[in-house]
N, C-alpha and C positions, 0 to 999 in steps of 0.2 A: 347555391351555397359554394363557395371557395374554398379553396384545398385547405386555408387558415383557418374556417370557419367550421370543418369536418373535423369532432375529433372520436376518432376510433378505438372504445374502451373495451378491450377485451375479456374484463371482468370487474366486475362492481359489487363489492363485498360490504356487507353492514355489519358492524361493530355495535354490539350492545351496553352501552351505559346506562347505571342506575344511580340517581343523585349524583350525576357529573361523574361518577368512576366506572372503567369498565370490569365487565363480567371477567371471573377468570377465565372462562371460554374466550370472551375479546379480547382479555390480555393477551393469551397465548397465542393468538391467532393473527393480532397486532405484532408481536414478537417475528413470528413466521412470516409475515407477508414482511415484515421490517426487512430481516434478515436475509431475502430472497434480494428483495431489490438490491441490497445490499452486495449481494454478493454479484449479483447481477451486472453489476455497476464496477466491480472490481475484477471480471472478468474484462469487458470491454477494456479496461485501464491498463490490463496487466498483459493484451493482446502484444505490444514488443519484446515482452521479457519471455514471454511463452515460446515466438517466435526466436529468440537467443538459446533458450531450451533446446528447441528443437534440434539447431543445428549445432549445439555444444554436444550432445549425446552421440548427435553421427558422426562424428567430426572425431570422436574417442575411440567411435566400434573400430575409426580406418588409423590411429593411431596419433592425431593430434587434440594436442590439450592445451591447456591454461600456464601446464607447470613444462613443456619442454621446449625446444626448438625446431618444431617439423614443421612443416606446411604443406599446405592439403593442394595437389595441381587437377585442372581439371584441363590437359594438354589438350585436348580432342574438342573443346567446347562440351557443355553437356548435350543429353539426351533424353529420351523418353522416357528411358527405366531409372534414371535421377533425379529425385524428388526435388524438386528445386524450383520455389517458387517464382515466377515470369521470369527465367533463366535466358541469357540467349544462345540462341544455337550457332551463334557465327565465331565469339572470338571465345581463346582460352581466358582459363578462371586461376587464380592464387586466393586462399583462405588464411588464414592463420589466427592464434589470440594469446593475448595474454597478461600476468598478472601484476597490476601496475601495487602488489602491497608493502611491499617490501624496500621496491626502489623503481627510478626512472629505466627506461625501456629506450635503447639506443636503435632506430628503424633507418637502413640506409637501402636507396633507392638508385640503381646505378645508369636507368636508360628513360629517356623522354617516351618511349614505346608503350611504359604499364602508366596508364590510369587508376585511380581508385583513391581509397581515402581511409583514415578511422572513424568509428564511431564505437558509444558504448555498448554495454549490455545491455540498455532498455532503448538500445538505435536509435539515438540524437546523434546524429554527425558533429564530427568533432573538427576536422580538416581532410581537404581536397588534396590529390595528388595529380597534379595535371602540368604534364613540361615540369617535372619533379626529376630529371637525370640529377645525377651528381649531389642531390640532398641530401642530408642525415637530421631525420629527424630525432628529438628528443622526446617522448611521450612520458610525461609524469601524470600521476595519479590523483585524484580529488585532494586525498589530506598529506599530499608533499609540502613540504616546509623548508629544504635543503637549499643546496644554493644550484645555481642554473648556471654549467661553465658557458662559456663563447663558442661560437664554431657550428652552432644546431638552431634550428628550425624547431620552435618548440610549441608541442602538442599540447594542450590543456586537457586531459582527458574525464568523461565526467562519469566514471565509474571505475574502480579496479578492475575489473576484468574487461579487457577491450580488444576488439575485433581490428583487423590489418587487412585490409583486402583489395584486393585490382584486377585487372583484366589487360587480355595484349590489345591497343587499338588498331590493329588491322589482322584481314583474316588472312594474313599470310604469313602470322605464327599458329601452325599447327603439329600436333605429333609432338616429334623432337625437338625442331625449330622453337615451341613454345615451353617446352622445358628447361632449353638451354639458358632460352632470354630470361626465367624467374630465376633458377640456380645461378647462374651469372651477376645477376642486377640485384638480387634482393639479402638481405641479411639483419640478421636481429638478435640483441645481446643484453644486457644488464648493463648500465650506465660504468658499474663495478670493473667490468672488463673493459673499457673502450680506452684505454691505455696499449691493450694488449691485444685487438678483436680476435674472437675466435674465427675458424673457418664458417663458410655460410652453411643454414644450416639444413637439416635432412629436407629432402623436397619428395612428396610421399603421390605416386602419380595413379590419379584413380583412371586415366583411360575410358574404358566402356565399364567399367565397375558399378554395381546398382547403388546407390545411396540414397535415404527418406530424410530427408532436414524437417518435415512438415510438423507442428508443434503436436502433440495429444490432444483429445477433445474428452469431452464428456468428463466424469470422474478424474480422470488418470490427468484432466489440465489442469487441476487443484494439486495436485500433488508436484507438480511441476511448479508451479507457483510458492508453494512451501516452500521448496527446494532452490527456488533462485531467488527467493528473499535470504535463503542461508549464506548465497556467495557472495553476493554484488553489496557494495554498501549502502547504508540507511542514507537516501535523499529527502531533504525537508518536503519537498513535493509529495512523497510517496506516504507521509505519516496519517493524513486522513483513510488515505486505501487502508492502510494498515491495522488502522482503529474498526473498520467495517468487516475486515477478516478475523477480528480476536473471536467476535463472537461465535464467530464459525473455525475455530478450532487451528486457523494460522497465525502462527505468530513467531517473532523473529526468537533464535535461541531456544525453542522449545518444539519439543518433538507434534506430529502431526498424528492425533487421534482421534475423528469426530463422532461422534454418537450416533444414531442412529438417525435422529432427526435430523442433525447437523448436514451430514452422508445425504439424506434424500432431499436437502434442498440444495448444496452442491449442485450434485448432478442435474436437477430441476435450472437452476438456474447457468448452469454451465449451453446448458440446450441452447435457452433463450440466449444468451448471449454470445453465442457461437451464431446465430439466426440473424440476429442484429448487428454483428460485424459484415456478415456476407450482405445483408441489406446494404449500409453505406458502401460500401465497395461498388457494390453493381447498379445501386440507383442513387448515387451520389447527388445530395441537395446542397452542396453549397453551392453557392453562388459564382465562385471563379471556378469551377469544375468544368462547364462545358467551355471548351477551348473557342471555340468560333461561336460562341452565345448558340442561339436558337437554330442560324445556317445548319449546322451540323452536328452529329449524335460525336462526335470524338469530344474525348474528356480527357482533361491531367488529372492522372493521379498525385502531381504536385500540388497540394490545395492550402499549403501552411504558409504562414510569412514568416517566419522566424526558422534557422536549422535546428534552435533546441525545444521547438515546439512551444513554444513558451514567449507571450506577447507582452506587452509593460501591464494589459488589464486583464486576461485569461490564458489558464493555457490547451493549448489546441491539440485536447484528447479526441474528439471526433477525427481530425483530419489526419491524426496518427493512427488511427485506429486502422480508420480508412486504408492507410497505405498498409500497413502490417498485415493487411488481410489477405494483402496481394504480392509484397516483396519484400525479400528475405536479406536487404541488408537499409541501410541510413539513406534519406535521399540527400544524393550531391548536394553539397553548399550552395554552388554556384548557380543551381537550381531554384535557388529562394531567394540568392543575394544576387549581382549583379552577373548577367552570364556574360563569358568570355567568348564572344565570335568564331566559329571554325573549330573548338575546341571541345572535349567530353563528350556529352551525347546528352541527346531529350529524347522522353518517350510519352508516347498519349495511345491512348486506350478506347478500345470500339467493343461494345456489348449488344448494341441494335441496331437494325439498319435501315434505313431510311423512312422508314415509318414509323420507328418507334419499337419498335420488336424486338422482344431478346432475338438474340442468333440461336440456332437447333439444328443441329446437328442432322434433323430430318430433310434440311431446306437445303437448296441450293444458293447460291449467292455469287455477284459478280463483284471487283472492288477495282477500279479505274482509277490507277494512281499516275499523277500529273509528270509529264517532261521536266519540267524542272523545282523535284524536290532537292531543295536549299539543303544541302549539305556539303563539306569541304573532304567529306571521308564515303560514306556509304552509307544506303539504306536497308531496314528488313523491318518485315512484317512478320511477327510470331504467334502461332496459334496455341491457346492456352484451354484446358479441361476447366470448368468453372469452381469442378470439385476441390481436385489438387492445386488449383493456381499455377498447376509447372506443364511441360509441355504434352502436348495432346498425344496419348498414345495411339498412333492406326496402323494398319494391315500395308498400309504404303510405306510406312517409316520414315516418311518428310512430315517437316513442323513447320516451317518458316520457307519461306523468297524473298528475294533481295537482288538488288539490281546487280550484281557480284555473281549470281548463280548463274553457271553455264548451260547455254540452250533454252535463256528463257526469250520468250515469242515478244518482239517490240512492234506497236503500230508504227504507223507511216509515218503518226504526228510527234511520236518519242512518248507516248503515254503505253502505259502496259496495263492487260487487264489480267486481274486473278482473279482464281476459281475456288471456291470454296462450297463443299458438298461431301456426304457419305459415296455420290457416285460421280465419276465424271460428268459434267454437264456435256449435252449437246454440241458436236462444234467446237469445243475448245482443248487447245494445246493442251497434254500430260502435264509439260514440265511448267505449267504456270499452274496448274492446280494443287491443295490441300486437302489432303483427305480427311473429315468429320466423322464421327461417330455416330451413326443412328440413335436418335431420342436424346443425346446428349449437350447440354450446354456446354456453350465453346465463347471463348472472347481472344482479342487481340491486343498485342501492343504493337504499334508501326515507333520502331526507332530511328531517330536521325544523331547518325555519328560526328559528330564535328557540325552539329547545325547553324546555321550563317542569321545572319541578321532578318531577311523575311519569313524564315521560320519566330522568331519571337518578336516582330512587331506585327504578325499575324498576317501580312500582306499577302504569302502563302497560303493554301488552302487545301487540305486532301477533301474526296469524295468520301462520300460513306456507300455502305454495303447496299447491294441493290439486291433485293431476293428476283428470283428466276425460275422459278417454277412455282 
């Protein structure tokens, strides 16, 4: 039997009809199972807005919002006690958002140094920021109607509330240096003022500050989802979800009460679909997922054609789903559409290793990364908790190696071997090892900064994990 010809029902319920009508027992019971799926299905769907949640509420505890002009720096790169999903640990972070209802959003960008991009609230990238010195962008809102002066790059953005965000592309803005370069280079205003611009605006530096962006689960994601159908605006896309929530006590413009029934398939169904997001993510069935076909266990988390998720014949809720499960902002444009050589970054992801195996935190493991990976900037590999999605907390206090880190061990041939284990392996260099968690799932992303053309016509090739003990 074939994995197409396997199908795995994990419950099979009879419905009792009598002259063609059901029982009120199968009514109600038809109602419920309805209603689960239902909601079930509008958890998976509502997986980016959950993820917008998440990081709009910690984004407030440290003093930016929708309605001012701060921006959230994360000068140090982040770390372990920052919840941040596949974050990387090499270059600094700028955050910011805000509210396209009123009027257009004047976004000026003063150095080729910051990358990054907009995207909405339900993370459809909207536009790339790469070799963007000297831009001013204009960001208007879904229902702008006004006129569009001359002189801007203008952002189509497809939700009112919208996310600004970038990174320094080299790790040699750190600390200060990387404060300077956001405070200096970035500014943002109301289309109202750009007559006049205001000075740039507060840059709010979280350092080693702990912060959780991670969305809520269980009950408390329902309530999140309430709650960000209240801000963001009504997309024609969104109005089937929306008809599957009334039943269950969300709905747009009214308050959120569910009864008791309503409350326990929620949370019932919030489980499963919380279960079914982490499934796609770690055993990803699409077809363009494993990067190098069958050769090798490494997968793009890139699996969409279209940046607004959205094809001429479906739109592509599994493979958003997929990425939301694992990272916490839009993926690059350029990453769908046609990449620019040397430029931005790719990232691919490793959850097994050469056999097929999840990675465990029990196991040791070796990873033989080639002499010449194609890249124009730098590489790193970052180890991720499967829980949190953000990076591994251990007793060592290293996440990541990358060809950049000082004192790391090179063979003779230019290829380098990492370590990865709860213990030092046998024989191998400290400063090439990662320390894992005992019993714990762990996965990777190997990132290439500025990746060159045999990185995407695949002529390149990394190894995968080899376990060793």
């Amino acid at each position: 039997m074939t994995k197409n010809e396997a199908i795995n029902t994990a419950t099979v319920q009879e419905f009792e009809f009598e002259a063609g009508y059901p029982t009120a027992e199968a009514s109600q019971a038809l109602y419920d199972e309805m209603d689960y799926q239902r909601a079930t299905q509008a958890y998976i769907r509502a997986t980016p807005m959950l993820n917008s949640m998440g990081m709009r509420e910690a984004f407030a505890e440290h003093g930016v919002t929708e309605n001012d002009r701060n921006i959230l720096v994360f000068e140090n790169s982040l770390n372990a006690k920052q919840i941040w999903m596949t974050a990387n640990s090499t270059t600094p972070y700028f955050w910011t958002l805000f509210d396209l209802s009123e009027e257009p959003i004047v976004a000026e960008v003063g150095s080729n140094d910051i990358l990054g991009g907009f995207y909405g609230f339900w993370m459809r990238a909207v536009e790339d920021m790469v070799f963007a010195g000297g831009t001013k962008y204009l960001v208007v809102g879904p229902d702008y109607e006004g006129e569009i002066p001359e002189g801007y790059k203008v952002v189509e953005a497809t939700s009112n509330v919208t996310w600004w965000y970038g990174r320094a592309n080299h790790v040699s803005y750190k600390g200060q240096p990387a404060i300077d370069l956001f405070q200096e280079n970035l500014n943002y205003y109301p289309l109202s003022q750009a007559a006049n611009p205001p000075a740039p605006e507060k840059v709010i530096t979280m350092g080693d500050t702990p912060i959780n962006t991670d969305w809520e689960k269980g009950y408390k994601a329902w309530e999140n989802i309430h709650a960000g159908i209240q801000i963001d605006n009504i997309r024609e896309q969104d109005k089937i979800m929306f008809d599957f929530l009334r039943g269950l006590g969300i709905e747009h413009d009214k308050s959120f009460a569910p009864n008791a029934r309503q409350k326990a398939i929620l949370e019932r169904a919030a489980e499963t679909g919380h279960k079914m997001t982490q499934n796609l993510a770690f055993n990803n069935r699409a077809e363009n997922a494993p990067y190098w076909g069958d050769e090798r266990q490494w997968v793009s988390i890139v699996t969409n054609q279209n940046k607004h998720w959205m094809t001429d014949t479906y739109a592509e809720v599994t493979d958003r789903t997929q990425w939301y499960q694992l990272v916490a902002n839009a993926v690059y444009v350029h990453e769908v559409e046609t990449p620019v050589y040397g430029a931005g970054s790719a990232y691919l992801s490793s959850y097994k290793d050469t056999d097929g195996n999840f990675l465990n935190g029990s196991n040791q493991y070796k990873l033989n990364v080639p002499a010449d990976v194609p890249v124009a900037n730098f590489w790193s590999v970052t180890v991720y908790d499967n829980g949190t999605r953000s990076m591994i907390d251990n007793d060592q206090g290293r996440i990541a190696r990358g060809n950049t880190d000082e004192g790391l061990v090179v063979n003779e041939d230019g290829t380098i071997d990492l370590y990865f284990g709860a213990t030092l392996p046998e024989g191998a260099p400290a400063t090439n090892w990662v320390q894992t968690n005992e019993g714990d799932g762990w996965f990777v992303l190997f990132r290439f900064y500025g990746p060159e053309k045999p990185f995407y016509d695949k002529s390149f090739m990394l190894n995968d994990f080899e376990k060793i003990n």
